[in-house]
C-alpha positions as CSV (number, residue, x, y, z in Angstrom):
1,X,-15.3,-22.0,-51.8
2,X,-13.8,-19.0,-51.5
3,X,-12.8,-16.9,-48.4
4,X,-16.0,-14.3,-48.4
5,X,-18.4,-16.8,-48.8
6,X,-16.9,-18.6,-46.1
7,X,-17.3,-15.9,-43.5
8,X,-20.7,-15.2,-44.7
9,X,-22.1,-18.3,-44.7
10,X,-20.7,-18.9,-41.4
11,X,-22.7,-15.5,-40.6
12,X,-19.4,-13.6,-39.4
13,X,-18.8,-11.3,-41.6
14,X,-21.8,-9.2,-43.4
15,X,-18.9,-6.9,-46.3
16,X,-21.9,-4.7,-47.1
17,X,-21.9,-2.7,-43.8
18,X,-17.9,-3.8,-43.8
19,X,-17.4,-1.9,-46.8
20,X,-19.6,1.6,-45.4
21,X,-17.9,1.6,-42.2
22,X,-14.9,1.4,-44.2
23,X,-15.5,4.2,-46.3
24,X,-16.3,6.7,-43.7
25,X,-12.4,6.6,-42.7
26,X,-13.9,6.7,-38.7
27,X,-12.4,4.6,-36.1
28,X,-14.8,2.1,-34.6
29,X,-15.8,0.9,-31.4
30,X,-16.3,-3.4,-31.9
31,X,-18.7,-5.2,-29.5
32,X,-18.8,-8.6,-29.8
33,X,-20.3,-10.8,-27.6
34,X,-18.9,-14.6,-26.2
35,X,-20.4,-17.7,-24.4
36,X,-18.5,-16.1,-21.4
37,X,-17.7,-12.9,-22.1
38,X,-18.1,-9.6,-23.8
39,X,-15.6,-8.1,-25.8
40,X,-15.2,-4.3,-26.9
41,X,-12.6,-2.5,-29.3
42,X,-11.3,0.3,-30.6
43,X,-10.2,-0.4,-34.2
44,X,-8.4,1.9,-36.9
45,X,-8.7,0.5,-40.6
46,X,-6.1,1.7,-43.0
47,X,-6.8,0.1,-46.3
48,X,-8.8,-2.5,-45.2
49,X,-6.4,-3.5,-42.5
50,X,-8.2,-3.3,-38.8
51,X,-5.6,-2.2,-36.2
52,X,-6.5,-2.6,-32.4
53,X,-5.8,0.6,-30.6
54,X,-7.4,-0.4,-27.4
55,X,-9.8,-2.9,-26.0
56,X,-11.6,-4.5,-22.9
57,X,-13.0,-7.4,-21.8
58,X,-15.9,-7.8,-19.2
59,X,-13.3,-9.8,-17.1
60,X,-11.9,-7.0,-16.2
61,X,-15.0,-5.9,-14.1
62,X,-13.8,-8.4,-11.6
63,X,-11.1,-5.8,-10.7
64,X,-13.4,-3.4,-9.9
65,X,-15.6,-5.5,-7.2
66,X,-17.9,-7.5,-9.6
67,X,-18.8,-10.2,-7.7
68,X,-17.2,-13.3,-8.8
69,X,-20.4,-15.7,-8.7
70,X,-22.9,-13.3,-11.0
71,X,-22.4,-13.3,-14.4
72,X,-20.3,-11.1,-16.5
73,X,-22.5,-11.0,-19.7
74,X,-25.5,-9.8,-18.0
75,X,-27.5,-6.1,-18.7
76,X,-25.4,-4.8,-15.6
77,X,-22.3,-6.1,-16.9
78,X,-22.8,-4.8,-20.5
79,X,-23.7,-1.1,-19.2
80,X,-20.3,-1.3,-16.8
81,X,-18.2,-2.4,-19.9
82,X,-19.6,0.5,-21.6
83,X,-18.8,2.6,-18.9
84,X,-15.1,1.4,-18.7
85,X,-14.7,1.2,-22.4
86,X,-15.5,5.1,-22.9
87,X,-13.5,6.0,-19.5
88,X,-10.4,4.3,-21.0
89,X,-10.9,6.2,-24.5
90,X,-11.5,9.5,-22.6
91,X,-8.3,9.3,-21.1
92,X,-6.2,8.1,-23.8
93,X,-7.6,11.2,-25.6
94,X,-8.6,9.0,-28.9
95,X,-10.9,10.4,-31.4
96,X,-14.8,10.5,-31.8
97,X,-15.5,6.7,-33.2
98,X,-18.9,5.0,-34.8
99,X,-19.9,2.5,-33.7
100,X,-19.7,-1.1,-35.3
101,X,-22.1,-4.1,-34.2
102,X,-20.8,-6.4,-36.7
103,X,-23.9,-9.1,-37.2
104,X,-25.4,-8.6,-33.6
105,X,-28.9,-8.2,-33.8
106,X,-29.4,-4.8,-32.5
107,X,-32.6,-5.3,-30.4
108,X,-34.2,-2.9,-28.3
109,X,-33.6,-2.9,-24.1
110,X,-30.7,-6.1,-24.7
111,X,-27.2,-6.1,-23.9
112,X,-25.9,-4.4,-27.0
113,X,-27.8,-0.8,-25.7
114,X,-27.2,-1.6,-22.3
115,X,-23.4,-1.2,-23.5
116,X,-24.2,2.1,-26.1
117,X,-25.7,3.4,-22.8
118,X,-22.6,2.7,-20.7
119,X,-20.6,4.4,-23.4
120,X,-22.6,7.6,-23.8
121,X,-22.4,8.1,-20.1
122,X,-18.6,8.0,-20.0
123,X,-18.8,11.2,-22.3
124,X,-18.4,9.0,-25.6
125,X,-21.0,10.4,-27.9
126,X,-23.5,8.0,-30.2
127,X,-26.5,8.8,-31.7
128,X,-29.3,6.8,-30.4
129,X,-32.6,7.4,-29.2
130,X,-33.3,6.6,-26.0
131,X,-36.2,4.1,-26.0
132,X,-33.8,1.5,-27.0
133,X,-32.1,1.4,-23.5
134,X,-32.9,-0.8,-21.6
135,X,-34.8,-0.1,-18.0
136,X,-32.1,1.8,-15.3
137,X,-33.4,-0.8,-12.9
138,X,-32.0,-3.8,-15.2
139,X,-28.9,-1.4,-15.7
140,X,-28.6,-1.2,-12.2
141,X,-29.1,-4.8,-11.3
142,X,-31.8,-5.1,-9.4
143,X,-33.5,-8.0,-10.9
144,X,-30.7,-10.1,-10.2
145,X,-30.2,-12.8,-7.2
146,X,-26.8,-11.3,-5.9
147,X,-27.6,-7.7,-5.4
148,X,-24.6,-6.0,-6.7
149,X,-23.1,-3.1,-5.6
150,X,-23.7,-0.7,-8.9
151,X,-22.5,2.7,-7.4
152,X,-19.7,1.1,-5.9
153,X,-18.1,-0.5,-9.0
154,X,-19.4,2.6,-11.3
155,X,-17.3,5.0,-8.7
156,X,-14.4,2.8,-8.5
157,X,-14.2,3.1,-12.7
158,X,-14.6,7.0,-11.9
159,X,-11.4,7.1,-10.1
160,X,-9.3,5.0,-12.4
């Protein structure tokens, strides 16, 4: 069995929408999403060879005053990596990337526009329409147990 099929089958890898983000020359913005964690990139391809310029990990909200007992893959958690993600490429001065899912499904109001919506209000811009994103309460956290403190974290980001 041979390499591609491998990926495929294992549902990894779909080199269709590979190939098109390929072609545009663009860089791209990965999110991938663990059993612990999510993950976020900033890739340049040069002939088919991904280079990571920059990434983050939803760990790293634990810097910032996440509390350590809520979970780090949640709505609130997405949106704040999203946040951080387009902070760090603002300030490293990167160009405009697209964005690249990979084989998430792309679901309205889930974790994967909770994170879009993080990164378009750092100043990143995507097109996407808004009905996708999920409720700014559930952004916020207020559904969850532990109230966290949103504004706190989000302003701590600001200042980095």
């Amino acid at each position: 069995m041979t390499n591609l099929k491998r990926r495929r089958k294992e549902y990894r890898t779909d080199y269709k929408k590979r190939f098109a983000l390929l072609k545009s020359g663009l860089p791209r913005i990965i999110f991938r999403k663990t059993n612990r964690y999510l993950i976020a990139q900033y890739v340049k391809s040069k002939e088919a060879q991904d280079s990571a310029v920059l990434g983050v990990n939803s760990k790293e909200l634990l810097k910032y005053g996440w509390p350590e007992k809520e979970s780090i893959k949640s709505i609130p958690a997405s949106y704040l990596t999203g946040y951080l993600f387009g902070k760090k490429i603002l300030l490293k001065k990167l160009e405009r990337p697209i964005l690249d899912l990979g084989m998430a499904r792309a679901l309205h109001k889930t974790k994967v526009y909770a994170f879009i919506k993080g990164l378009t209000d750092s100043g990143i811009k995507i097109e996407c329409a808004k009905e996708n994103f999920p409720d700014e309460t559930r952004i916020r956290g207020e559904h969850l147990k532990n109230k966290i403190s949103f504004d706190e974290i989000k302003s701590k980001i600001d200042k980095k």
